[in-house]
C-alpha positions in Angstrom: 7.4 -131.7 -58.3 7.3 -128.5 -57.1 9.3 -129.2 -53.4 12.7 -130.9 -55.4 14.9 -129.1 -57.9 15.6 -130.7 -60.8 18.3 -128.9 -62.0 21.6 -131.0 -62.7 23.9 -128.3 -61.3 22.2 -128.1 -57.8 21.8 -131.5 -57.9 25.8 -132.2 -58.0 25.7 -129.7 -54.8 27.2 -131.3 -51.6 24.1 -132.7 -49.7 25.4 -130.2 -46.5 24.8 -127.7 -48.2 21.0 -128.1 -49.1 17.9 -126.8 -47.2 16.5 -128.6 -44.7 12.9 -130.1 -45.2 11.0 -129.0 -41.8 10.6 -126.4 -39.4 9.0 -128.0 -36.7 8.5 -126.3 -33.4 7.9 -128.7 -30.4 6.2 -128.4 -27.1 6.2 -130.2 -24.1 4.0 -130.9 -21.2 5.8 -132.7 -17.7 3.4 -131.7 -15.2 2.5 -135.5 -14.5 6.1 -136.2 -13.6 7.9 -136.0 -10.5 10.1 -133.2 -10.2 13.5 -134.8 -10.9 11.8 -136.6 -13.9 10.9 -132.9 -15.0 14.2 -131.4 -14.4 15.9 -134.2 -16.4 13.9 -132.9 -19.4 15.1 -129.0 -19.3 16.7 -129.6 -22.8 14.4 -132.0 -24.3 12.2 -129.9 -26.4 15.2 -127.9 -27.9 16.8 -130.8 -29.1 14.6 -132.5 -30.6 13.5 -129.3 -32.6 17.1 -129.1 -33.8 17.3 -133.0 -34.4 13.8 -132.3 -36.9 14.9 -129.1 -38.1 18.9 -129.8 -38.7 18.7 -133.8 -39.9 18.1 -134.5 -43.8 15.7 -136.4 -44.5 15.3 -136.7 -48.2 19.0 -136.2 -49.8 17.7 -134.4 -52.1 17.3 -131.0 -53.1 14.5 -129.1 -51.8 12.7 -125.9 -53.1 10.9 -123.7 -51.4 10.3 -123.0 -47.5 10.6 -126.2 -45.1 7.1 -127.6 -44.1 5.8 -126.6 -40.8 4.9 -128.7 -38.4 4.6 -129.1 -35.1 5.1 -131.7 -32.2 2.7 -131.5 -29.1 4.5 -133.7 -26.2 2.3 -134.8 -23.0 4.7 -136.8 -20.6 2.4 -139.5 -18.4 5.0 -141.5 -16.4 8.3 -142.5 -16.3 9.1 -146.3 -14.9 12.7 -145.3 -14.0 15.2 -142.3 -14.3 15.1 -142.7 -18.0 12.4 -144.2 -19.2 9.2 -142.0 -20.8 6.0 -143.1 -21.5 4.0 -140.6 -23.6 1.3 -139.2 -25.8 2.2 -137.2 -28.9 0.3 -134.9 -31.5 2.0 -133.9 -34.8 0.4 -131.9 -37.4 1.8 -130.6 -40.5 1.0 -127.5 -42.8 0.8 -127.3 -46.5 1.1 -123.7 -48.0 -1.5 -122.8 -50.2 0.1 -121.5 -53.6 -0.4 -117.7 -54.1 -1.8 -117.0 -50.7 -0.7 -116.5 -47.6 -3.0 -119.3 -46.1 -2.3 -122.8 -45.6 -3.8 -126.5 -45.5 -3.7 -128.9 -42.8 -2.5 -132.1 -43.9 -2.6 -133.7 -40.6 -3.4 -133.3 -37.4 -2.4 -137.6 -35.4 -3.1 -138.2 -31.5 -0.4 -141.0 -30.9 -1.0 -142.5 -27.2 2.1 -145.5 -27.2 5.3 -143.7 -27.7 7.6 -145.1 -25.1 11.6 -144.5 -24.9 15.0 -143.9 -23.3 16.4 -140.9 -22.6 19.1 -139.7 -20.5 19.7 -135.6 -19.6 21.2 -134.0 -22.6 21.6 -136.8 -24.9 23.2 -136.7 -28.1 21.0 -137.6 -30.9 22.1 -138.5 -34.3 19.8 -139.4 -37.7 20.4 -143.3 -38.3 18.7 -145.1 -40.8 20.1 -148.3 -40.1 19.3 -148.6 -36.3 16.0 -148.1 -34.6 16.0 -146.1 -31.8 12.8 -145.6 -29.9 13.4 -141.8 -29.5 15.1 -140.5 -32.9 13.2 -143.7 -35.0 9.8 -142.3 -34.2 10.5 -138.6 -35.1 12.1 -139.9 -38.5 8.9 -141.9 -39.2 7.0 -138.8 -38.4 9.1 -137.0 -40.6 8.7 -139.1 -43.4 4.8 -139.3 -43.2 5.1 -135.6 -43.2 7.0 -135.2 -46.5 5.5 -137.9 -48.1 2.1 -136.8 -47.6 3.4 -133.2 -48.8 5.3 -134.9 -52.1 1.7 -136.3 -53.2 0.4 -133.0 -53.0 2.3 -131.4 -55.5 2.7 -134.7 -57.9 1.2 -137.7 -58.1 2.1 -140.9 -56.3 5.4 -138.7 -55.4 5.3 -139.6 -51.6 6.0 -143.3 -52.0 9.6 -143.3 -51.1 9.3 -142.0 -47.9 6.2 -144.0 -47.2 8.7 -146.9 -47.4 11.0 -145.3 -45.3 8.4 -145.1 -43.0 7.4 -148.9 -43.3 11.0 -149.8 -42.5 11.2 -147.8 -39.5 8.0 -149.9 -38.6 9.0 -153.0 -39.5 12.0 -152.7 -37.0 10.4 -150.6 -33.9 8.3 -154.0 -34.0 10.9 -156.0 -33.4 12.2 -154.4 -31.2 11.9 -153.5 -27.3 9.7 -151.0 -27.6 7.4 -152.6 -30.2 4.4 -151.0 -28.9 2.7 -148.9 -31.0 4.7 -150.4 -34.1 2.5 -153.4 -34.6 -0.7 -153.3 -35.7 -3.1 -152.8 -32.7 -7.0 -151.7 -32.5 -6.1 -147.6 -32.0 -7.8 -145.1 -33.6 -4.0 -144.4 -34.7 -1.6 -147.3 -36.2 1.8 -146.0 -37.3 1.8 -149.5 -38.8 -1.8 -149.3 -40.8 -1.6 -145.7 -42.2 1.9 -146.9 -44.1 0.2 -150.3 -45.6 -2.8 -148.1 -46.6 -0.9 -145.3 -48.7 1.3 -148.2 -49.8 -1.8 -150.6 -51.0 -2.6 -150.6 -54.7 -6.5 -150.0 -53.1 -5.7 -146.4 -52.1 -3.7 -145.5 -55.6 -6.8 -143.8 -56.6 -7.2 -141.9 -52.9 -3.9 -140.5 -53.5 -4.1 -139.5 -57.2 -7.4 -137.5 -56.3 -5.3 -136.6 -53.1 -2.7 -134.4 -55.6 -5.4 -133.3 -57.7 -7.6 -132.0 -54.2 -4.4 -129.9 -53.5 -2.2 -129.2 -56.7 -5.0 -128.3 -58.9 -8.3 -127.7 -56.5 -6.8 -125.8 -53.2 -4.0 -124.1 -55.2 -6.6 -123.3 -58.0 -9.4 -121.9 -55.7 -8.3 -118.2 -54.6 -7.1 -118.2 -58.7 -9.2 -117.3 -61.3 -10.1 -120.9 -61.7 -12.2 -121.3 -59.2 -14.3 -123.8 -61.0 -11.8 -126.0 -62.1 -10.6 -126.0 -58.2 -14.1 -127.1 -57.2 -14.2 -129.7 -59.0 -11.4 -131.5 -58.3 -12.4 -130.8 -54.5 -15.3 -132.7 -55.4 -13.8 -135.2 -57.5 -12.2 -137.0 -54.0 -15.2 -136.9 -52.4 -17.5 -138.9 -55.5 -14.4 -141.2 -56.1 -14.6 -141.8 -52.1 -17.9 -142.6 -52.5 -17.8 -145.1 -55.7 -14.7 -147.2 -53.9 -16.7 -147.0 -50.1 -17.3 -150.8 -50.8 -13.8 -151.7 -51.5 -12.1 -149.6 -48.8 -11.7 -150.7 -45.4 -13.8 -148.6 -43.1 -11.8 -148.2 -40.3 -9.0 -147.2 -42.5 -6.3 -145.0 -40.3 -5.2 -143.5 -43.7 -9.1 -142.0 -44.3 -9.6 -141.4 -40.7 -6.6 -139.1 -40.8 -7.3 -137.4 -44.0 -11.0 -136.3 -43.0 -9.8 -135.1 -40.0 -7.8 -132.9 -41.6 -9.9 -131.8 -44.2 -13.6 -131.8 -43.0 -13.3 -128.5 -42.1 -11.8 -127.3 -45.6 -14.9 -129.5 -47.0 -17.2 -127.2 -45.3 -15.3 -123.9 -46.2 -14.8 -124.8 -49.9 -18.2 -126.3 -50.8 -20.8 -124.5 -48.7 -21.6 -122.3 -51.6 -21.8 -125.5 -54.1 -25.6 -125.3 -55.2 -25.9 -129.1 -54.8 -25.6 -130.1 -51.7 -25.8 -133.8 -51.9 -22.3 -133.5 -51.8 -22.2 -132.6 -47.8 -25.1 -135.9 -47.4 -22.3 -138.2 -49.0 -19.6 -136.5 -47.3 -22.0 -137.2 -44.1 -21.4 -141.1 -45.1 -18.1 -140.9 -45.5 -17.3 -139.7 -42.5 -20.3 -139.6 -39.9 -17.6 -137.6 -37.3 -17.7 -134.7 -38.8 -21.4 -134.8 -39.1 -21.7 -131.4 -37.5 -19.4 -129.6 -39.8 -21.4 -130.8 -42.9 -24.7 -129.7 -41.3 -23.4 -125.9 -40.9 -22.0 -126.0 -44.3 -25.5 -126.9 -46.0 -27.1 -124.4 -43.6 -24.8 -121.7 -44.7 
């Protein structure tokens, strides 16, 4: 894999001393709070951009620039002094090899992320305890990587997928178990990890790496066939499993949404374009884009 160094020598390297795997920038927005709720948040942002940016997630060594991401924070009440309830988005970027441009792996409205915190805090990366503040950004950070690994090898995300399930296996049993179990959301931290991990979706996320490692990264090449038809390859294997997947699958939901746009892009000058009228199957929301695609 492209992301992880396999050379013995930095392997043996102190794990301090090895890059970090995101640069995530974070945002937040108060304005629903009281005043003193606001004020107790000065600091917030800041460090939970050094908590993403400065924890290791993988202990292992990583090539290459961290992934960018980014975490959009809108605050909607707080029940005490210290306790937040909240609605995040997170999206992460994928560069696109020998360009400048870049893929959007995912862009996830999460509506139930409730927590403690207390005015400048200390945070600290745990993998034994849950915490409903540091527990969600490391599952959020291991969705991200994982979904990155599979894009530059096959099946290559799983371990952090797992990490992921653990994280929601505890925040279920915990206090804050909301938005941990599975729930009827258009988003389930829960039912995103059981899809990637579910022999059902192997072949999703074979095609997955093949969309991006040799069809995305191919495309601005001088292989530009070979690149559309491994775009297209996802989309027909979509359509011969549609029966056997789950149609309210969080995994798919999340995946379209991220990539009906680059359907569009890539595939508007395909001369068949029976490929947008199955895409418009697959994934009726994005009906629109597919439209302008075969008009163009």
């Amino acid at each position: 894999m492209k992301r992880f160094i396999l050379s013995i020598i930095l392997l043996a390297m102190p794990v301090l001393n090895l890059a970090q795997e995101l640069d995530a920038t974070v945002t937040i927005n108060a304005e629903q709070l009281p005043t003193a709720s606001r004020d107790r948040l000065q600091s917030f942002a800041n460090q939970l951009r050094d908590y993403l940016n400065n924890s290791k997630f993988t202990r292992k060594p990583w090539e290459g620039d961290p992934i960018k991401c980014s975490f959009n924070i809108f605050f909607t009440s707080s029940s005490d002094e210290i306790t937040y309830l909240t609605q995040l988005v997170v999206t992460s970027q994928r560069p696109i090899q020998g360009t400048k441009l870049s893929s959007l792996m995912m862009s996830i409205m999460d509506n139930t992320w409730s927590f403690k915190y207390e005015k400048n805090q200390a945070m600290y990366f745990n993998q034994s305890d849950f915490d409903p503040l540091t527990s969600l950004l490391d599952y959020y950070a291991y969705l991200i990587i994982g979904l990155d690994a599979d894009s530059f090898s096959p099946l290559d995300g799983t371990e952090y997928f797992q990490k992921a399930l653990d994280i929601c296996v505890k925040g279920a049993s915990s206090q804050f178990s909301k938005g941990w179990q599975f729930e009827s959301t258009p988003f389930n931290r829960r039912a995103i990890i059981d899809n990637l991990l579910d022999a059902k979706y192997q072949q999703f996320r074979q095609d997955y790496f093949d969309y991006h490692y040799n069809g995305i990264d191919l495309y601005y090449s001088n292989q530009r066939q070979t690149a559309i038809n491994n775009i297209i390859k996802i989309v027909k294997d979509l359509e011969k499993k549609k029966d056997q997947l789950d149609s309210r699958s969080v995994l798919l939901k999340v995946f379209y949404d991220a990539k009906a746009g680059e359907f569009s892009e890539y595939l508007k000058g395909y001369p068949d374009k029976s490929i947008f009228m199955i895409l418009r199957k697959l994934d009726p929301s994005h009906t629109t884009k597919y439209d302008e695609a075969i008009k163009n």
